[in-house]
N, C-alpha and C positions, 0 to 999 in steps of 0.2 A: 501798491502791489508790485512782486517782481514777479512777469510775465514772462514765461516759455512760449512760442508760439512752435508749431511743428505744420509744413502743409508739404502736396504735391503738386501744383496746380499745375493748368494751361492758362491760358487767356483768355479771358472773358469773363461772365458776370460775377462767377466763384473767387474768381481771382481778386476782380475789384471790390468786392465786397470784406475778403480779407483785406488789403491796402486799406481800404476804409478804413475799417476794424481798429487797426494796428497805428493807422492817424490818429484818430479818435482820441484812443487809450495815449498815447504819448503826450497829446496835448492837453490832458487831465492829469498829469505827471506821473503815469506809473512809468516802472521801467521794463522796457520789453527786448528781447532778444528773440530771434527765429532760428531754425533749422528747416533744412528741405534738401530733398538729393539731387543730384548733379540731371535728371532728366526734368526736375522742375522751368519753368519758361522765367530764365530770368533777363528777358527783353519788354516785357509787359508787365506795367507797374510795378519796378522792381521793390520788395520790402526793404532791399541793400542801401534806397534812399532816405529810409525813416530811422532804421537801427541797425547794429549788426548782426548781419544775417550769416549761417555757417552752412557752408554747400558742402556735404559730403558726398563721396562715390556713391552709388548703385550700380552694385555689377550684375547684368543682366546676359546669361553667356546666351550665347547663339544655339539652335539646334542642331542634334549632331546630323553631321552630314548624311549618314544612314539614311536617316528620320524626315527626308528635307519631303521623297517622295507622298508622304502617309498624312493627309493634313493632320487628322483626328490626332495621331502621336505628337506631332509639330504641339498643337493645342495644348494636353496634358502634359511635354515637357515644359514650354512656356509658363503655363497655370502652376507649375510646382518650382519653378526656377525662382518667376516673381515674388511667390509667397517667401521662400528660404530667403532671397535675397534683401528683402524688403524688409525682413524680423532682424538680418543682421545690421542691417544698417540703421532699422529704432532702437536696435539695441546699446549701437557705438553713440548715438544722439541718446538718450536715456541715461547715458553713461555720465555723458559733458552734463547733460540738464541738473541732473541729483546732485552734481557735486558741484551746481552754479546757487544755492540758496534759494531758488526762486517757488514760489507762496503756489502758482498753480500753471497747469498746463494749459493749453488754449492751441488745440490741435484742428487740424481742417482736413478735408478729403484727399484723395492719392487718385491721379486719373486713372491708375492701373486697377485698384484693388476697392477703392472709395473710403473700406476703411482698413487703417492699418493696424500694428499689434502695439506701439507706442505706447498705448498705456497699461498696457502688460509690465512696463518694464521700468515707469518713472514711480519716485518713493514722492509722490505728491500727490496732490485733486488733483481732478483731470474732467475737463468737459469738451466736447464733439462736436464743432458745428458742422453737422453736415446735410448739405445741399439737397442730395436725394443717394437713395440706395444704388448702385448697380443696376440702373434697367433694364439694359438687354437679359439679364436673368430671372427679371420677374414682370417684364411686360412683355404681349405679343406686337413689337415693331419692328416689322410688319410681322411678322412671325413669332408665335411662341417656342424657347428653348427646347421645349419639352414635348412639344408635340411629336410623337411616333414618325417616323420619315416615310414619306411612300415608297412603297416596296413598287420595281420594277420586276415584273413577273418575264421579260425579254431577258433578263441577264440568267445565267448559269447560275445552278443551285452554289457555286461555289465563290461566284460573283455575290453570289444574296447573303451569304454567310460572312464574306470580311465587309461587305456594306454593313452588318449587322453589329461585328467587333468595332468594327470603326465608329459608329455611335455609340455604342457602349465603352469605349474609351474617351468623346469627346462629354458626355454624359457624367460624366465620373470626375473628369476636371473643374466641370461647372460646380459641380456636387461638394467638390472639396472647396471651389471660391467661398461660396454661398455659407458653408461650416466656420472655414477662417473666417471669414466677414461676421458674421453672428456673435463668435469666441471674441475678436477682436470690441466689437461696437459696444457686449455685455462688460468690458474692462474698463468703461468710463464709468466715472461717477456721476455725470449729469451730460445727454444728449439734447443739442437745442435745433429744431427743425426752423426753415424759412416761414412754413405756412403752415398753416390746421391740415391742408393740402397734403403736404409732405410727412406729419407728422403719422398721418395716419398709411401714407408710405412705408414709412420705418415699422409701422406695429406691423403692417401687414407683412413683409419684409423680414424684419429679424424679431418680432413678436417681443421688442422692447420699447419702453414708455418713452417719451421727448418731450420736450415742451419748446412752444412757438416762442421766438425772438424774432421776431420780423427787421429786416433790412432797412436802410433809410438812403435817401438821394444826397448826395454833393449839393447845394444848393448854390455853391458857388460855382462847381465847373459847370453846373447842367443848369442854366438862365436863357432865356429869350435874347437872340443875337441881335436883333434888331433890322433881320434882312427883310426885303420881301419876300411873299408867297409865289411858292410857283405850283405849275398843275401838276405834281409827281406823287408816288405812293411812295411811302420808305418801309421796307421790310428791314428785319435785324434779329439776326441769328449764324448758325454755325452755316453750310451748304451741306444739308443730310437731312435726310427720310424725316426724323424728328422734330424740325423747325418749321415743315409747312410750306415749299417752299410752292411743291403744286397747289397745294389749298389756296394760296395766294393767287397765282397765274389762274386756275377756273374762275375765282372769282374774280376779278377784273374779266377774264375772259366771258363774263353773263353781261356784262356795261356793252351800250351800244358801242359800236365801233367810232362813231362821229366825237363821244363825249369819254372814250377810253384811257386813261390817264398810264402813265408810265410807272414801270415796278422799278425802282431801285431798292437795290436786296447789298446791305451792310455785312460781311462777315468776318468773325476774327481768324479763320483756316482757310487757307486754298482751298478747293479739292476739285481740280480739271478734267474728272472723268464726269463728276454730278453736273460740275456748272454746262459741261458739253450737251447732257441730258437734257436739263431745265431750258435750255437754252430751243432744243429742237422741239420739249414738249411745249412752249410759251409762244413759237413759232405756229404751231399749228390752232392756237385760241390767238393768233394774231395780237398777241401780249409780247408790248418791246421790253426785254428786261436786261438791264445795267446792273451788274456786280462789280463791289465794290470790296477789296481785302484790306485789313489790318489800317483802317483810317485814323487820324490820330484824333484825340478827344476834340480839337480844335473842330476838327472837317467834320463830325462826327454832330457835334452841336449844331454847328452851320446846315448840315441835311434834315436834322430835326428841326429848328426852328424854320424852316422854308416848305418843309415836307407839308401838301398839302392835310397827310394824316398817318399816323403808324399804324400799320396792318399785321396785328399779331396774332397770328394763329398757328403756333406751335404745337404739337402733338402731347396735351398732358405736361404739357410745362410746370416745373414744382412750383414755381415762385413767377421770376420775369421781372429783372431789374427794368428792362427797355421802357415798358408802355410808362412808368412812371419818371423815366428819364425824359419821355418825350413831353409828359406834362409838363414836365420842370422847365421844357424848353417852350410851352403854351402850346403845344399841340398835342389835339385829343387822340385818342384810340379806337379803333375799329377790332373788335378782338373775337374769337370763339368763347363761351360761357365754359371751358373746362379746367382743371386744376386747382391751380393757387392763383389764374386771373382773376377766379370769382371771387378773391380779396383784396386784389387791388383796384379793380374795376369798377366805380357801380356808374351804371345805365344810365345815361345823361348827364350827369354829374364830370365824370370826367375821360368818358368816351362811349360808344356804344358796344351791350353786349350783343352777339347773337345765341340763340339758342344749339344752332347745331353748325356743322363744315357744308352744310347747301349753300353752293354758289352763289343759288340766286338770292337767298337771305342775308349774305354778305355785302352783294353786290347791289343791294336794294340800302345800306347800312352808308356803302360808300361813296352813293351817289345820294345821297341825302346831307351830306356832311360838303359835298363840291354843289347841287345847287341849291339850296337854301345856308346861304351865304353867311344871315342874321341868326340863325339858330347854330353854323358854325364857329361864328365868332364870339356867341353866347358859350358858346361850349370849349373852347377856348380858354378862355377868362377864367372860366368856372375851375378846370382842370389847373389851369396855373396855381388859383388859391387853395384848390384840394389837396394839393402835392405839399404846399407849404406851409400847412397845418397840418396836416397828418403820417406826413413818411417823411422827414429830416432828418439828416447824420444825427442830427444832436438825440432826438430822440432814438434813433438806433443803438449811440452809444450807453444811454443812460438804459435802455434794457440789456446789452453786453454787462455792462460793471455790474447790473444788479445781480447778473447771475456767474460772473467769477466772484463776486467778493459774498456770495451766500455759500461758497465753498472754498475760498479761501485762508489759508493756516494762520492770515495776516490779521489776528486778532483787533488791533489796533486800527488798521483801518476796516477793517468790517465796521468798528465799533462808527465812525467818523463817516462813512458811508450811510450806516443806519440814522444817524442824526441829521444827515445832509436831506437826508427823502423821506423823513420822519415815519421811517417804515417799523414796525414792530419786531423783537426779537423771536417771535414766537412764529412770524412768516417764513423767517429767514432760517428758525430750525426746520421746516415744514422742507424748504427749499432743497434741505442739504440729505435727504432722502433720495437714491439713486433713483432712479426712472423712475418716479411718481409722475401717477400721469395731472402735471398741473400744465394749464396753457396760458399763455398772455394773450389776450385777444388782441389787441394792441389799438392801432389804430380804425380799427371797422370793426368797431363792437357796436353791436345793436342796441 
């Protein structure tokens, strides 16, 4: 097949997962070419390594200076700025892609907007992978969008009236994202979710069908380093509300002080106002905590294989490359039961779940894994071979192809695909039905 790929990304698990992707596919011979605009991070797993990749502008103007005092105006110009600017620039990519021959589109998320209007605009198939919806728009973290604002009854009846406009114009831009995003995500032909998780994020979200392609590990960069163990916690995530970062520090902060192990917290962003926070709230549960920014895969493997356990408890996590990253590297997880962990996780197998963010059920998780030693090292092992039987690039890639080449123009090799995995033609027409809701259970089918 000749592959388009189109993303936005930043760094981190979206990102590698595309890189992945895009490995994968090339080493199976199709031929892939990318697109992404000039705000994409092209410092982290560049795609510029594997193919040619085409950075185009994205003009994003500034607000006007009038506008600088009014946040809510600031917001609904922004919100309308991204959207027009974002449609011209799939549209000049849309342009190059049609008149490049290529069999199908293989688009990914926009940090700005998650999804874009790309396939509005290309004369081919086109499938979605995308990560999750826009949440701040449809989850309360920590706050719901939509919640009515409290009214202060101390301000002037005329204070209370542009408090009032002023959400009603911050309201109205979310209103318009949320519309674009629906319009845009309804113009694929086939959206593929990380998890069952996610999947039913998207219905709930833009009340369109996906079906599950689950991720798969590097087996080669993510292996047991061969270091020793030391007594430390590894957290890994972004430094924000939604990675857990206090849910981590209380729970360490319930472990006696004498046997309290150390948080080292991995992230792919600065962000020096939160690390300042965590920093004085981890202080006062007497939790020493070490962040660590933008470490490279090498140093990254090295704190995973040494870590005496990865502590994942992110807010509603879609998916969660890490905890299986950490298996790859022979160490178990200590994780919260919500999301799309509860499909990569199962309970002793290859880490422990808990049922809820109680400290003490955490901390009761994690000091069962430091001292009984023999049931950590059992658990260990376990998790190594679980990761390497069930979530492999290879098997990642072979559920990617199966679902570009079930809607792919590339008759010829659909045909050589279908013979390769002696899958029926009658699947494969099933498949090429827009949003039908079919799921790949993948690797943790009952």
């Amino acid at each position: 097949m000749k592959i388009a790929v189109w993303h936005n990304l930043n760094s981190g698990g979206g990102k590698r997962a595309l890189y992945d992707h895009v490995r994968g596919l090339i080493e199976r011979g199709h031929t892939v070419e990318a697109w992404c605009p000039s705000t994409a991070d092209q410092t982290y797993l560049p795609l510029s390594t594997l193919c040619n990749e085409h950075i185009l502008p994205l003009s994003l103007p500034r607000p006007l200076p009038w506008l600088r005092r009014g946040r809510s105006f600031i917001a609904w110009q922004e919100t309308s700025q991204k959207i027009s600017a974002m449609d011209d620039h799939c549209r000049e990519c849309a342009s190059q892609i049609n008149a490049g021959g290529f069999d199908i589109l293989f688009a990914n998320s926009c940090v700005f907007l998650r999804v874009t209007s790309i396939a509005k605009h290309v004369q081919l198939p086109s499938v979605l992978y995308l990560q999750e919806p826009f949440r701040l728009l449809y989850e309360a973290l920590p706050h719901s969008p939509w919640a009515l604002p409290t009214v202060n009854r101390d301000l002037h009846a005329i204070g209370r009236w542009l408090r009032f406009a002023a959400n009603l114009i911050r309201v109205h831009s979310m209103r318009r994202q949320v519309a674009e995003e629906i319009r845009s995500a309804a113009a694929f032909d086939t959206i593929l979710a990380n998890s069952l998780y996610s999947r039913e994020s998207i219905l709930r979200a833009y009340g369109l069908e996906s079906k599950v392609c689950y991720l798969g590990i590097d087996l080669n960069r993510f292996a047991p380093a061969g270091e020793a163990l030391e007594p430390f916690v590894l957290g890994v995530g972004a430094l924000g509300y939604h990675k857990g970062v206090d849910r981590a520090i209380r729970a360490l902060g319930a472990i006696d002080q004498h046997k309290r192990p150390e948080l080292i917290w991995v992230s792919n962003f600065p962000n020096p106002e939160y690390e300042r926070e965590m920093q004085t709230f981890s202080a006062g549960y007497d939790v020493r905590l070490t962040v660590k920014v933008r470490v490279t895969d090498t140093e990254l493997v090295s704190l995973l294989s040494r870590a005496a356990m990865l502590l994942y408890v992110p807010r509603l996590e879609p998916f969660g490359l890490a905890p299986l990253e950490a298996n790859a590297c022979g160490t178990p997880v200590v994780a919260i039961a919500e999301g799309g962990i509860r499909e990569s996780i199962q309970s002793e197998q290859n880490g422990l779940l808990v049922s809820g963010d109680d400290p003490t059920g955490l901390a009761r998780a994690i000091e069962r894994l430091i001292e009984d030693r023999d049931f950590a090292e059992g658990l260990r092992g376990r998790a190594l071979r679980f990761v390497r039987a069930n979530w492999s690039i290879e098997g990642a890639i072979d559920r990617l192809e199966a679902a570009l080449f079930s809607l792919s123009k590339d008759e010829a090799s659909l045909q050589w695909h279908t013979t390769r995995h002696r899958t029926t033609s009658d699947e494969y027409a099933r498949a090429r039905v827009p949003h039908r809701a079919t799921v790949d259970y993948g690797p943790t089918a009952p």
